[in-house]
TORPALUM-582482 format. One line per 8 residues: number of its first residue (from 1); their letters; for each residue x, y, z of N, C-alpha, C. Coordinates in nm, 2 decimals. Layout:
<sites>
NUM> a> X,Y,Z,X,Y,Z,X,Y,Z | ...
</sites>
This chain:
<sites>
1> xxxxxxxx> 0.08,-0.12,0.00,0.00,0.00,0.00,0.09,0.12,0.00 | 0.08,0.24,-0.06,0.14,0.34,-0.11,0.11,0.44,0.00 | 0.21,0.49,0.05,0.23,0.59,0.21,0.12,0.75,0.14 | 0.05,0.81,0.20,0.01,0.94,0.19,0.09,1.03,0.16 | 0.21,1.01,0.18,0.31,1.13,0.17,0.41,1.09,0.00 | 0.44,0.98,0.00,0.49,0.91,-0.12,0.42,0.88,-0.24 | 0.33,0.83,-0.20,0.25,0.80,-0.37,0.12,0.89,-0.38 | 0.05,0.84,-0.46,-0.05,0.92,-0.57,-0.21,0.89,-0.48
9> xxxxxxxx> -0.22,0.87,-0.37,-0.37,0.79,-0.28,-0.33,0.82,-0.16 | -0.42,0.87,-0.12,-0.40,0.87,0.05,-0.44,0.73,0.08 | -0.37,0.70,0.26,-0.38,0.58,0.28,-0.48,0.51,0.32 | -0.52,0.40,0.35,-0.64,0.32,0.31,-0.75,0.38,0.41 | -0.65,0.43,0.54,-0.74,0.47,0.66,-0.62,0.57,0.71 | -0.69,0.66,0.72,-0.56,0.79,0.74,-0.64,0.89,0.83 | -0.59,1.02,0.87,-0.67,1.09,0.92,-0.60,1.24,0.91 | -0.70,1.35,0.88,-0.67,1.50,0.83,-0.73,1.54,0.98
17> xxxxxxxx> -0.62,1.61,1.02,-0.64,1.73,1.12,-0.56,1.86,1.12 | -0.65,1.94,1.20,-0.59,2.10,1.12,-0.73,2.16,1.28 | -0.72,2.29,1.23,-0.83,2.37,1.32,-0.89,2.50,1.21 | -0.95,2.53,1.23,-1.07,2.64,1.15,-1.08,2.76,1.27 | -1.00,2.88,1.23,-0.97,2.98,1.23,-1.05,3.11,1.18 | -1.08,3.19,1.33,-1.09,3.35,1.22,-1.01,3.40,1.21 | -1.02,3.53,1.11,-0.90,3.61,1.05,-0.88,3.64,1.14 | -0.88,3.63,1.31,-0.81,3.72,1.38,-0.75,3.59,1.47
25> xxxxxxxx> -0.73,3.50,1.44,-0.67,3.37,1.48,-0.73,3.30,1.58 | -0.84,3.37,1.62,-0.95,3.29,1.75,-1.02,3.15,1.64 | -1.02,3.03,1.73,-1.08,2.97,1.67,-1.24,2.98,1.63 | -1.27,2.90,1.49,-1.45,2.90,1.48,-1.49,2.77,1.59 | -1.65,2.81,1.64,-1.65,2.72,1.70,-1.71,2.60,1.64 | -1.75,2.50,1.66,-1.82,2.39,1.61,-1.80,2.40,1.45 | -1.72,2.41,1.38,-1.70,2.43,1.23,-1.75,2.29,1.16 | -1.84,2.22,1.06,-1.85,2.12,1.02,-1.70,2.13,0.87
33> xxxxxxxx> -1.68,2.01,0.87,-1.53,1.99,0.80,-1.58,1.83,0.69 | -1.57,1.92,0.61,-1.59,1.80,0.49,-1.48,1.76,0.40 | -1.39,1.61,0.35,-1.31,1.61,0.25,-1.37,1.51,0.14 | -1.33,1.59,0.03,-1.36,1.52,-0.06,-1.25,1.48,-0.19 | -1.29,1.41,-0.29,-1.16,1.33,-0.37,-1.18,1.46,-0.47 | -1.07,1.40,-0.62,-1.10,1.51,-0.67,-1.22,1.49,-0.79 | -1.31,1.40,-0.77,-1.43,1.38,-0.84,-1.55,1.44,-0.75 | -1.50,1.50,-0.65,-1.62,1.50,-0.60,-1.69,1.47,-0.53
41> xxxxxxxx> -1.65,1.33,-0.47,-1.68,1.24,-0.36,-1.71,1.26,-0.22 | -1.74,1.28,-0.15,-1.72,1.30,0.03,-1.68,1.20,0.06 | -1.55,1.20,0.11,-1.51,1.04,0.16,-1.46,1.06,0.31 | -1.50,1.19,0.36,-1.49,1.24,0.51,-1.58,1.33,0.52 | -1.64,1.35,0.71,-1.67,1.44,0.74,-1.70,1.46,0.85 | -1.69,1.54,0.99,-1.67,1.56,1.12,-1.70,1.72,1.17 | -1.77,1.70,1.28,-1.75,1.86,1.36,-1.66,1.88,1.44 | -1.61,1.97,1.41,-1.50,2.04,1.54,-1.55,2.10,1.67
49> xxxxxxxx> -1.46,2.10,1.74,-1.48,2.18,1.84,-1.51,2.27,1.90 | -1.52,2.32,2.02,-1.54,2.49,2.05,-1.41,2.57,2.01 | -1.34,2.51,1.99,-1.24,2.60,1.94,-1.17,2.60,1.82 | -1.25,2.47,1.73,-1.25,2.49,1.57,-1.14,2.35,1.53 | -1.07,2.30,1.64,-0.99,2.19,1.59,-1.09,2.03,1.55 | -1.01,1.99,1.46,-1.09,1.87,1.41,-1.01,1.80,1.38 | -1.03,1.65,1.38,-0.98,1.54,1.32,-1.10,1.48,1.19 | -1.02,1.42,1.09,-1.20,1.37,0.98,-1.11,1.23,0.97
57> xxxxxxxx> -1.18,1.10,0.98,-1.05,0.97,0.97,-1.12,0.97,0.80 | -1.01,0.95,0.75,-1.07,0.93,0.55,-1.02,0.74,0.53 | -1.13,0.65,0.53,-1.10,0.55,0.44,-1.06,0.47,0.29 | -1.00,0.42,0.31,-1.00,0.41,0.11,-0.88,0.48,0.09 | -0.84,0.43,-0.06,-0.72,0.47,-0.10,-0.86,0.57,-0.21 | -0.76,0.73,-0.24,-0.85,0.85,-0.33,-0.70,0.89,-0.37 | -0.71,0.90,-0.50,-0.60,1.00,-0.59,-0.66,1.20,-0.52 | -0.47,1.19,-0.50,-0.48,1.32,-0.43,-0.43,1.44,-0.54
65> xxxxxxxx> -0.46,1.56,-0.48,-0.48,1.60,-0.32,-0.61,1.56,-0.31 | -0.63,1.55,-0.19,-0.78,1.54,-0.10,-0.82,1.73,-0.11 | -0.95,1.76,-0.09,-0.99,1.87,-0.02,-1.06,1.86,0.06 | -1.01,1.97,0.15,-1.12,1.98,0.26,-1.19,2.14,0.31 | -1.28,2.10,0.33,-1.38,2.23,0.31,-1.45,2.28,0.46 | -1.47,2.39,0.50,-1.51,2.43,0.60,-1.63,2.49,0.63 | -1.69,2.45,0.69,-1.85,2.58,0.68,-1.86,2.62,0.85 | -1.94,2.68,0.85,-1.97,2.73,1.00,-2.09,2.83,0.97
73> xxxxxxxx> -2.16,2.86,1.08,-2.26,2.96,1.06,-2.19,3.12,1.09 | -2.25,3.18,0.98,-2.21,3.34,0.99,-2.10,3.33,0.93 | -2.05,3.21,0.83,-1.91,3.24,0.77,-1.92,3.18,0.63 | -1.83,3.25,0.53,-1.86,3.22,0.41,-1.77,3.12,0.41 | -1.78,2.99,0.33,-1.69,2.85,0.36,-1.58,2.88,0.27 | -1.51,2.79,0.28,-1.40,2.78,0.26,-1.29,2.65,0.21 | -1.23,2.62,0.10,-1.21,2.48,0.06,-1.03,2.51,0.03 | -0.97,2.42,0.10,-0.81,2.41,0.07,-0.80,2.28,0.05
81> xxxxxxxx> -0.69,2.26,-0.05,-0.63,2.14,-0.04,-0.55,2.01,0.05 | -0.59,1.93,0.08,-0.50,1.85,0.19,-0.39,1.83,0.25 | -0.35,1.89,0.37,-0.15,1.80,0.37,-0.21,1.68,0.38 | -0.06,1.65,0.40,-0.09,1.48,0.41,-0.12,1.44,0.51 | -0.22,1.37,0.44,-0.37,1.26,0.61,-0.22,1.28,0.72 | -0.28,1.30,0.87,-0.20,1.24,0.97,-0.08,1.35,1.03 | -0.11,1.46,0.94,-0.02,1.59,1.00,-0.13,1.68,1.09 | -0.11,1.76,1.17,-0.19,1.88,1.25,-0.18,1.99,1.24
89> xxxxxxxx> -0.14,2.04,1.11,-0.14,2.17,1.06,-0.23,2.26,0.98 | -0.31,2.17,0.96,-0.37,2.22,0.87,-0.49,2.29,0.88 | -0.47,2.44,0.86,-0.49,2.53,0.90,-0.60,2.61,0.82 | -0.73,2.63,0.84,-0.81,2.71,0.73,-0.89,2.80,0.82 | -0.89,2.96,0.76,-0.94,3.06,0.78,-1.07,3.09,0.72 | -1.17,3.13,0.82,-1.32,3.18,0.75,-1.31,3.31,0.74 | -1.40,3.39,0.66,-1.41,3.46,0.71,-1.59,3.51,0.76 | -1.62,3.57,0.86,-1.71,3.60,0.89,-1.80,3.68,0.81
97> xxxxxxxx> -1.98,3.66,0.80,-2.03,3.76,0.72,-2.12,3.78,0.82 | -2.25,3.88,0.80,-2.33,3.91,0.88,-2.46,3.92,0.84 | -2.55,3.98,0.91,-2.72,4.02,0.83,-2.70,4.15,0.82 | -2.78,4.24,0.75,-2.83,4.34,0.81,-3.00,4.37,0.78 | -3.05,4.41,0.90,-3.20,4.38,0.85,-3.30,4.45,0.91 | -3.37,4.54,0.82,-3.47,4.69,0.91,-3.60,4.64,0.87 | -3.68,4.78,0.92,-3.79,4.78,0.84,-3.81,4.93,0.82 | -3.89,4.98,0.72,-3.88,5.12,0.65,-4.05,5.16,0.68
105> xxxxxxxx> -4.08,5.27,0.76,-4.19,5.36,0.81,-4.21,5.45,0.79 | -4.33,5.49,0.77,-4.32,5.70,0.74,-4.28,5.73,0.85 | -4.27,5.86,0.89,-4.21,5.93,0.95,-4.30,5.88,1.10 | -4.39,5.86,1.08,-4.50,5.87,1.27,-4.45,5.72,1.30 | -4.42,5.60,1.23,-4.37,5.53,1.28,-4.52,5.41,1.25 | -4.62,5.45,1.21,-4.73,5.37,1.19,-4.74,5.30,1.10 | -4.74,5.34,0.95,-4.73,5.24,0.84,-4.62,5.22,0.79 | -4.59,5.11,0.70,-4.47,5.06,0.63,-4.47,5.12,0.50
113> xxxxxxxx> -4.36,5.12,0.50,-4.31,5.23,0.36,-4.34,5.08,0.24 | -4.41,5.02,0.13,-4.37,4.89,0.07,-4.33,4.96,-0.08 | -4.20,4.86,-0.10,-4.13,4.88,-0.23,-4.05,4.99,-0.22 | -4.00,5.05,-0.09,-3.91,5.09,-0.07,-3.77,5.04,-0.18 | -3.69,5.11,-0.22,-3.52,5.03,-0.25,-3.45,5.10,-0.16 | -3.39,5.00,-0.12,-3.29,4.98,-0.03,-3.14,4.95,-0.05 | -3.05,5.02,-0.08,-2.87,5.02,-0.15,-2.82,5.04,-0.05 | -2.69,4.93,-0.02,-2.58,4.96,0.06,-2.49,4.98,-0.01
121> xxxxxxxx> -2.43,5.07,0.03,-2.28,5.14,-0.04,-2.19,5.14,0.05 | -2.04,5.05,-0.05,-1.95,5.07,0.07,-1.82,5.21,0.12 | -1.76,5.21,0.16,-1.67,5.29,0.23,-1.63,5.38,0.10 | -1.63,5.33,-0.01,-1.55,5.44,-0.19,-1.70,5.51,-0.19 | -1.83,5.46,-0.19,-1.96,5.53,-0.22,-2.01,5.43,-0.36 | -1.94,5.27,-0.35,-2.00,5.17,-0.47,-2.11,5.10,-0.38 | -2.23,5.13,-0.47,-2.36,5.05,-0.44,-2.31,4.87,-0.42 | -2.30,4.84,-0.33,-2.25,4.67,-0.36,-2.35,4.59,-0.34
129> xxxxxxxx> -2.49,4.62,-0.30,-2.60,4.53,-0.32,-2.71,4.63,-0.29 | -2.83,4.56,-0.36,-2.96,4.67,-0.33,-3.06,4.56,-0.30 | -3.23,4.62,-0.28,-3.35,4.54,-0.29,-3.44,4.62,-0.22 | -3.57,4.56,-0.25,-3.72,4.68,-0.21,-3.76,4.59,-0.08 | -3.82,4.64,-0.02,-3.88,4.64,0.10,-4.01,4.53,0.04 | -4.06,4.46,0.10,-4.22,4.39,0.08,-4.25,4.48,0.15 | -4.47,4.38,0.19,-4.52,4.44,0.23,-4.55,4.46,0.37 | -4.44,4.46,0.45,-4.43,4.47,0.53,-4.32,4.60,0.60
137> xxxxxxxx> -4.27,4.65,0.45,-4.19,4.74,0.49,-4.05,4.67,0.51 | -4.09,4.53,0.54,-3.93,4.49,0.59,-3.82,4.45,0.49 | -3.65,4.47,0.48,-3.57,4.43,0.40,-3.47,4.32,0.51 | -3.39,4.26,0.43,-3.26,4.17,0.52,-3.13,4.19,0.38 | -3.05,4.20,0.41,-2.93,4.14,0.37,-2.82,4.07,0.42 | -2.78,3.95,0.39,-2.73,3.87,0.40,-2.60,3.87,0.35 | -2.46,3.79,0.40,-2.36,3.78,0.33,-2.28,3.84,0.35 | -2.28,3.99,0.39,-2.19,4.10,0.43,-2.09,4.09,0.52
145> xxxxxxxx> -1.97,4.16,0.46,-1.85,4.13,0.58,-1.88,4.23,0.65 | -1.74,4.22,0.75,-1.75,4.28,0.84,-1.70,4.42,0.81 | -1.74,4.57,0.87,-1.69,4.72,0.79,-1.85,4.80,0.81 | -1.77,4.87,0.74,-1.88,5.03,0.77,-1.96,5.03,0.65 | -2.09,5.08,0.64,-2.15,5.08,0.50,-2.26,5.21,0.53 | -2.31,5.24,0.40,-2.38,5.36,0.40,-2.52,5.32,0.36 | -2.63,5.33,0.42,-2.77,5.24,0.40,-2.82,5.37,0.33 | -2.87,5.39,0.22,-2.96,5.48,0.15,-3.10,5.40,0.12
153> xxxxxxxx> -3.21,5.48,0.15,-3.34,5.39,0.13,-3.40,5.51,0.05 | -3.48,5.51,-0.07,-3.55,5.59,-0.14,-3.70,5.54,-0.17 | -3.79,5.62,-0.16,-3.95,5.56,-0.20,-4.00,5.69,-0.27 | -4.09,5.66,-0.38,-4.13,5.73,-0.41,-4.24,5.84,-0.34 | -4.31,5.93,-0.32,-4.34,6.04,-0.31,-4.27,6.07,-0.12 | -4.15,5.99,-0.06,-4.08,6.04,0.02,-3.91,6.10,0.01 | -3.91,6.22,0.09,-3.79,6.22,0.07,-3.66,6.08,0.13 | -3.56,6.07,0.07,-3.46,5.99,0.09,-3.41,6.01,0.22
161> xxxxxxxx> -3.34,5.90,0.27,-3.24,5.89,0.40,-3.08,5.85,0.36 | -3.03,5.85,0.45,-2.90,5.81,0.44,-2.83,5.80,0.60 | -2.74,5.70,0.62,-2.71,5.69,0.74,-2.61,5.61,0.74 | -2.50,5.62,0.85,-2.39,5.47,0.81,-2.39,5.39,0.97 | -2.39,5.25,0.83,-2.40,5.13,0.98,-2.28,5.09,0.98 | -2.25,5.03,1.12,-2.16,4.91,1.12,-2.15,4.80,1.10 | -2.16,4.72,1.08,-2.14,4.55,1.07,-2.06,4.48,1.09 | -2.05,4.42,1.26,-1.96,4.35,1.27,-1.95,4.18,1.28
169> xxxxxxxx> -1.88,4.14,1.25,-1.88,4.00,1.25,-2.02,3.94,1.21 | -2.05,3.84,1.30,-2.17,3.74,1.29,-2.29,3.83,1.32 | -2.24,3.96,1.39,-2.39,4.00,1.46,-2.49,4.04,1.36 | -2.61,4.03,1.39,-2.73,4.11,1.31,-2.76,4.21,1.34 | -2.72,4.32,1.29,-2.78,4.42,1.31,-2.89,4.51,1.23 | -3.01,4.54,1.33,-3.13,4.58,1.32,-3.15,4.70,1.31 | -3.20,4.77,1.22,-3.22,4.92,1.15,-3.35,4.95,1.15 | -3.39,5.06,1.20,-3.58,5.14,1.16,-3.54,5.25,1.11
177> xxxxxxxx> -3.56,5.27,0.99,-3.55,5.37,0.90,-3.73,5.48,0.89 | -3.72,5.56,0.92,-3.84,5.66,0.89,-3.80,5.75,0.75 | -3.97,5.77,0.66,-3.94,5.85,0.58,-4.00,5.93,0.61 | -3.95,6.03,0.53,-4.10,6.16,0.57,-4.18,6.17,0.38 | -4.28,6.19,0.42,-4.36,6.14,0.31,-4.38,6.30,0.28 | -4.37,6.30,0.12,-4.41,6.43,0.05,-4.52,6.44,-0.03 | -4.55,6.55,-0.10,-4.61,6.56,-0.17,-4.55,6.61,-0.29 | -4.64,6.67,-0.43,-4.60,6.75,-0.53,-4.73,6.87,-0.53
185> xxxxxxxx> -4.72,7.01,-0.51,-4.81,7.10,-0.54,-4.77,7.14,-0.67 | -4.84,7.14,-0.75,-4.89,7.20,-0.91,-4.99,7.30,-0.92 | -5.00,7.36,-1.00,-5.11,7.45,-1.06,-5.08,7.56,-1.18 | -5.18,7.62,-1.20,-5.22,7.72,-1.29,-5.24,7.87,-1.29 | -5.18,7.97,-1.28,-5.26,8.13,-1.32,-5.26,8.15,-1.41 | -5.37,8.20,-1.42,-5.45,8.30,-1.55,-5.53,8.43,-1.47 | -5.51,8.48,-1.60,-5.61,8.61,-1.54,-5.72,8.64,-1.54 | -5.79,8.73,-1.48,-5.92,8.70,-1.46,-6.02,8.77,-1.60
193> xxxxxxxx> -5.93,8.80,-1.69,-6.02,8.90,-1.74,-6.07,8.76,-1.91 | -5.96,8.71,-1.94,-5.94,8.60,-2.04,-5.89,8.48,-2.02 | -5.87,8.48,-1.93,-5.80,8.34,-1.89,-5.69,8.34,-1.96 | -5.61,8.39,-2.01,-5.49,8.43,-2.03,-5.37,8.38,-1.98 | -5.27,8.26,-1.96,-5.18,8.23,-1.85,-5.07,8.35,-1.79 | -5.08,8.37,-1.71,-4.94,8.46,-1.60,-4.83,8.37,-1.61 | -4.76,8.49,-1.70,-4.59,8.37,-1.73,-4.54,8.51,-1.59 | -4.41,8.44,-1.51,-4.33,8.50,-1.45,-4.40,8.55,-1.31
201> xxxxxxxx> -4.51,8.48,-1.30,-4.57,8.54,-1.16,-4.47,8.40,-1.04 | -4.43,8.52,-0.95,-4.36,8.46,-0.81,-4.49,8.40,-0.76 | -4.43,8.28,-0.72,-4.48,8.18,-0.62,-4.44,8.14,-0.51 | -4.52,8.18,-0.39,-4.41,8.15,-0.26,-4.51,8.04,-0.19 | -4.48,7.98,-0.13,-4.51,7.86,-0.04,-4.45,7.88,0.07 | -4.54,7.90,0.23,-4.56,7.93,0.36,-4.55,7.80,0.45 | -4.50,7.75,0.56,-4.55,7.64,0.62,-4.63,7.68,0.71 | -4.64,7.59,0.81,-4.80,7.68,0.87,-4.74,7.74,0.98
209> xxxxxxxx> -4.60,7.76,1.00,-4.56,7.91,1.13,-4.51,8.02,0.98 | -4.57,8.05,0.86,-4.56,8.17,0.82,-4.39,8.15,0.74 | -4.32,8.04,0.75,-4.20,8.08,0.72,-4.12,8.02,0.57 | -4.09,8.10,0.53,-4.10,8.05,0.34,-3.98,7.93,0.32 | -4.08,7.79,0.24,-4.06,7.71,0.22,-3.96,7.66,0.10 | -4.02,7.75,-0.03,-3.96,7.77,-0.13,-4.04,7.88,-0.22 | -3.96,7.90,-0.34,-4.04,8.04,-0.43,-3.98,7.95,-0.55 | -4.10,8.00,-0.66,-4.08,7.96,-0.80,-4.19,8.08,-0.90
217> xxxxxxxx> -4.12,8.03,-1.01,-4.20,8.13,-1.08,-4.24,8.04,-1.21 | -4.39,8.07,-1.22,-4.45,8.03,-1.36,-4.40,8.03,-1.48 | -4.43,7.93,-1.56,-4.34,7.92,-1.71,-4.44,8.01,-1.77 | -4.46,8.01,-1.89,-4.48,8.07,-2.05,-4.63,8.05,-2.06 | -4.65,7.94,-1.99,-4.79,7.86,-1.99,-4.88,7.91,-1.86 | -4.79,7.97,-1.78,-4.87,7.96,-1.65,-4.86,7.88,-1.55 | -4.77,7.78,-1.57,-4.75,7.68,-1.46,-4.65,7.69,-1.36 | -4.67,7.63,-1.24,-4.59,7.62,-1.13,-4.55,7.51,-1.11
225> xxxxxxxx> -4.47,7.42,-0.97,-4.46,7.35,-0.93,-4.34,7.33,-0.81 | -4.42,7.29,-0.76,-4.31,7.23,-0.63,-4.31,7.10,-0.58 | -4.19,7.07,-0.57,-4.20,6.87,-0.55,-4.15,6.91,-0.44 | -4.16,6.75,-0.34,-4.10,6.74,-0.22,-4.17,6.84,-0.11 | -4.29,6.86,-0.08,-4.36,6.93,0.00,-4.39,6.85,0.10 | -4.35,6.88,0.24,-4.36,6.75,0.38,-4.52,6.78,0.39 | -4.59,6.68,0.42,-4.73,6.69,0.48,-4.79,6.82,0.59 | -4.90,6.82,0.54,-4.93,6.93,0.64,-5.02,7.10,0.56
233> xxxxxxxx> -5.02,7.19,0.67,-5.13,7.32,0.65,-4.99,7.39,0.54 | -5.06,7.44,0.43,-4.94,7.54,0.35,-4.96,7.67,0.35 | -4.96,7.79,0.31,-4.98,7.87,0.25,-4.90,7.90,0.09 | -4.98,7.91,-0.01,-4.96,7.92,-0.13,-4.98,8.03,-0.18 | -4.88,8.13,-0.22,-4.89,8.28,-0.24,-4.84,8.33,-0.42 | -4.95,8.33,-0.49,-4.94,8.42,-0.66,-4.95,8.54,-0.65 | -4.76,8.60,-0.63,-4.77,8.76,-0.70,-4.82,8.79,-0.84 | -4.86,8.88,-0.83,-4.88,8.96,-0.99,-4.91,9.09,-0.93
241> xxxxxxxx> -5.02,9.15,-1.07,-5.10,9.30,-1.08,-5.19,9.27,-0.95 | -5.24,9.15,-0.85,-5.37,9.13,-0.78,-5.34,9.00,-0.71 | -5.19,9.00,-0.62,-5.17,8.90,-0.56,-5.30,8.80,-0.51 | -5.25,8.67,-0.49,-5.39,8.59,-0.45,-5.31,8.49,-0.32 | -5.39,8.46,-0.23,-5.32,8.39,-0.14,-5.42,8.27,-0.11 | -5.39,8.12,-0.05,-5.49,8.05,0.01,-5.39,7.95,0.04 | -5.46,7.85,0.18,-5.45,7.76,0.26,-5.48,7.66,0.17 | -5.37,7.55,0.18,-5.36,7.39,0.12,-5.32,7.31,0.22
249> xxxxxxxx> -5.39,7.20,0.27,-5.35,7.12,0.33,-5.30,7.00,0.24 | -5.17,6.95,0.21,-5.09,6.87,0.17,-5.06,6.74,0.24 | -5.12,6.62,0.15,-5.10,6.48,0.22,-5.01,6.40,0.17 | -4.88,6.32,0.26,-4.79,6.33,0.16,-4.83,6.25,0.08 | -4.73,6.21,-0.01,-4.76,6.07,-0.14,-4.83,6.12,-0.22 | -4.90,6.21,-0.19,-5.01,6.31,-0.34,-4.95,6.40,-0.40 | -5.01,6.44,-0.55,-4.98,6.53,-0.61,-5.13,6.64,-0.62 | -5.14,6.76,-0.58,-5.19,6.85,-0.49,-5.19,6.97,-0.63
257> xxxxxxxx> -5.32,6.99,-0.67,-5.35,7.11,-0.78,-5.43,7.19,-0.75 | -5.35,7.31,-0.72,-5.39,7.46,-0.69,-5.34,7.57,-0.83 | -5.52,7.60,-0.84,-5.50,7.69,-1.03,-5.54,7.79,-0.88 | -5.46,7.93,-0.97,-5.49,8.06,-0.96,-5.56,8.13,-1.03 | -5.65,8.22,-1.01,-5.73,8.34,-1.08,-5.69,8.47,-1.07 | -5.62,8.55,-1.10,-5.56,8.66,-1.05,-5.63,8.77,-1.13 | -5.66,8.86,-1.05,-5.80,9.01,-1.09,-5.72,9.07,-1.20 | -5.78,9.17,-1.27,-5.78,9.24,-1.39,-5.65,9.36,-1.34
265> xxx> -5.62,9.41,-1.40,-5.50,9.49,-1.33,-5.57,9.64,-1.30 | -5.49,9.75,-1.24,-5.58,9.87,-1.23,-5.58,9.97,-1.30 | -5.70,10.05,-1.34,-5.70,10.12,-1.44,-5.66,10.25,-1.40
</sites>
């Protein structure tokens, strides 16, 4: 019979031991440890310890190298090639991944934001995985090493978030993201005498302590518009020859149409 270290087969009954390692040289605990031939075969397999050392006994003569492969929970596996059955060195590194897993709310904390998208970006500002919320508002991601990341969540008629997590190791960490939900106000002036559209009339938008929101001015046609308006009492103000002023209550997620009439000018 042809020795494990000399010929082309490990020996008929041999045995691979080594220990399963994190990158920071603490052992994994209970690591399952699988070897296989180079067809494929499983012709070993054993749990380790609390501190990641294992023995697997392999029967049978298998044209080498053998592999042997590592899994553990919260780690992405891992497959090296054999020393020879019957040495104690043999040494394989995981590395750890993690969850990360929220749920996305409007702003009061009551309903779920659904179909939210959800992008983690890492430490350069590269998106390295995305996905939408169901309907439950909730997202998970899986797989992630350990490092810093930047969670952007966007939904339509809310404004966007941004925030940076940690992730370390195995742990899950759990995220409540709030949006604040907007609106779009639109509308129309004309004047009162022909309906005529008011190109160039200032538009100011009030919140409800009086204090200006934003200003725009009408196109060619008469139109306005403001996107991104937070929920709530507005004030909506068309200068011209016969300024006009009025109260909008804005709900977010809607698009909100206020036409103006503006009086005849003075003679």
């Amino acid at each position: 019979m042809e020795s494990a270290t000399n010929g082309h087969h490990a020996d008929l009954t041999s045995a691979i031991r080594g220990v399963v390692r994190h990158a920071d040289g603490h052992g994994v605990s209970a690591p399952v440890v699988t070897v296989i031939d180079q067809h494929g075969h499983q012709i070993g397999r054993t749990t380790g310890d609390g501190d990641g050392r294992f023995t697997v006994t392999v029967s049978g003569a298998h044209p080498r190298p053998l592999v042997v492969i590592a899994t553990a929970d919260g780690h992405d596996p891992t497959a090296v090639s054999a020393a020879s059955p019957g040495v104690t060195d043999t040494e394989i590194v995981l590395s750890a991944i993690a969850r990360l897993r929220g749920i996305v709310t409007e702003a009061d904390g009551t309903r779920p934001v659904v179909g939210a998208t959800v992008a983690v970006a890492d430490s350069r500002g590269d998106v390295t995985t995305a996905r939408r919320t169901g309907v439950d508002g909730a997202f998970e991601f899986r797989g992630l090493t350990a490092a810093t990341y930047t969670l952007v969540v966007t939904a339509t008629g809310h404004d966007p978030s941004a925030q940076s997590i940690t992730v370390s190791d195995t742990a899950v960490a759990d995220i409540a993201v709030d949006l604040r939900a907007t609106a779009d106000l639109t509308g129309t002036v004309v004047d009162g005498i022909d309906a005529h559209p008011v190109s160039h009339s200032q538009i100011v938008l009030l919140d409800a302590t009086g204090e200006t929101v934003a200003t725009t001015a009408t196109d060619t046609d008469g139109h306005y518009r403001f996107g991104g308006v937070g929920a709530g009492e507005h004030t909506v103000i068309a200068n011209g020859y016969a300024p006009a002023a009025t109260t909008v209550d804005i709900a977010g997620g809607r698009v909100l149409t206020h036409d103006f009439v503006l009086g005849a000018p003075a003679t």
